[in-house]
C-alpha positions in Angstrom: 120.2 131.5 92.0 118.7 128.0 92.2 115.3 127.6 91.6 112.3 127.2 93.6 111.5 123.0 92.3 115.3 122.6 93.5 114.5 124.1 97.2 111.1 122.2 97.5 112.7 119.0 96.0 115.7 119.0 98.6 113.1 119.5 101.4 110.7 116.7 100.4 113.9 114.9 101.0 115.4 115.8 104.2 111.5 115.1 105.3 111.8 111.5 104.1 114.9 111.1 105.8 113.8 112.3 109.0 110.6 110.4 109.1 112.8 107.2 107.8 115.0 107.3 110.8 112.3 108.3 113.3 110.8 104.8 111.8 113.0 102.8 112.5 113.7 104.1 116.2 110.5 103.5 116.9 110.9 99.4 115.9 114.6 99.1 117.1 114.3 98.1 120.3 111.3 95.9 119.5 113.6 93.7 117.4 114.9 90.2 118.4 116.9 89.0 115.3 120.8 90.7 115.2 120.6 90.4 111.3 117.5 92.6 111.4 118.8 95.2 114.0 122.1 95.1 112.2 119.8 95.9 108.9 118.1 98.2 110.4 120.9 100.2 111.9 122.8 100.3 108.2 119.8 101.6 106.8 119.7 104.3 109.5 123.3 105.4 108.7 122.5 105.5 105.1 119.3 107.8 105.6 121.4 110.0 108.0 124.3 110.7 105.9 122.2 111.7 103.0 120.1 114.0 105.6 123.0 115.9 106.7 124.7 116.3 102.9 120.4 117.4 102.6 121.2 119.7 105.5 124.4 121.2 103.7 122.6 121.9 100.6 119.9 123.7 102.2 122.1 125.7 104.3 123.9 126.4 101.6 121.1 127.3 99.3 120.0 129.7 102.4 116.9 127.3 103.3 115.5 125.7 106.2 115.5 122.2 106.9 111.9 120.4 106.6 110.5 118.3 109.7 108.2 115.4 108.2 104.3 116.5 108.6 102.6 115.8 112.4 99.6 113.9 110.3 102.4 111.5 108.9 104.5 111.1 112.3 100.8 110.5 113.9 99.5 108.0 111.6 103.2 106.2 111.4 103.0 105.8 115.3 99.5 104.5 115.6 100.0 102.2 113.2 103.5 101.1 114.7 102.1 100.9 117.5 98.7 99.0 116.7 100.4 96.3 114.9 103.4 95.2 117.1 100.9 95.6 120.0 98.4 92.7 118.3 101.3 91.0 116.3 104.4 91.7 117.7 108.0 90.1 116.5 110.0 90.9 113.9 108.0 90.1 110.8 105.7 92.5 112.3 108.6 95.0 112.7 109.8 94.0 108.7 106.2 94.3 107.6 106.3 98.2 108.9 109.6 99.0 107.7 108.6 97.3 104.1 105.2 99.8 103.7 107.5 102.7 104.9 109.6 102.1 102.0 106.8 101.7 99.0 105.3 104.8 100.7 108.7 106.8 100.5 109.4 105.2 97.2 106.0 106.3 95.6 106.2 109.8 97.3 109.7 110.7 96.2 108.8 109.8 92.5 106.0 111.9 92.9 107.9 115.1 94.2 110.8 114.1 91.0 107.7 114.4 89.0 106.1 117.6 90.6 109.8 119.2 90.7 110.8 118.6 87.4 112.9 121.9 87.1 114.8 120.8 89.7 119.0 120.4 89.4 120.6 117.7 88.6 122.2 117.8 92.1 118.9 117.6 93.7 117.2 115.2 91.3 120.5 112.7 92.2 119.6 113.5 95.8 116.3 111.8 95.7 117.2 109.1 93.5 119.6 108.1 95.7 117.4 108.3 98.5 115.2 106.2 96.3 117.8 103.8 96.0 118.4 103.4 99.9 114.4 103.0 100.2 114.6 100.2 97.5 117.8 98.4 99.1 116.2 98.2 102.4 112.7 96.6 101.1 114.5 94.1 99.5 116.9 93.4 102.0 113.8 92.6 104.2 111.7 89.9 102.6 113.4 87.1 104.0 112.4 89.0 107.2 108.6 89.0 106.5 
């Protein structure tokens, strides 16, 4: 039987995916440089393979699949859509992209915290989600 801080942990998760590829959808088609789409659609890739070996887990750990919160979709848009609308470009677009990551980053070492029963299968999960979050910031400062 695996535990309840292993379900909840796995969730978190496959909600940071989600609301990291629904992210950057939203700023793809605003984006002008090739190196930053071509950044952007790695990082994509990366975020959906982990969500559908997420997916698995759940599934096979007979749980549903958690969508990210409507607050934290809303808020992302409007402030997507407030900043490219009065700055525009693609520092604008790295500039978004950079706070989604320290807010991922921050959030999944608070659920590692929180979940601290959690498997070892899980726990590598999110730290390798982490990881993906942390590769992707870095990768865009020459951007900002």
């Amino acid at each position: 039987m695996v535990n309840k801080d292993t379900i909840q942990l796995l969730k978190e998760c496959d909600s940071g995916t989600k609301m990291a590829v629904s992210s950057i959808d939203e700023v793809f088609d605003k984006v002008q440089n090739s190196k930053l789409k071509q950044l952007l659609s790695e990082s994509k890739s990366h975020h959906e393979t982990l969500g559908n070996e997420l997916h698995a887990l759940l599934l096979e750990y007979q749980s549903e699949e958690k969508d990210p919160s409507p607050m934290a979709k809303g808020m992302s848009w409007l402030k997507t859509n407030v900043k490219l609308n009065m700055e525009g470009g693609d520092a604008a677009v790295a500039d978004l992209i950079t706070d989604g990551c320290n807010m991922g980053i921050k959030t999944l070492y608070k659920f590692l915290n929180k979940y601290s029963a959690a498997n070892e299968i899980s726990r590598d999960i999110c730290k390798r989600l982490v990881a993906i979050e942390e590769a992707l910031r870095k990768d865009l400062q020459p951007c900002l």
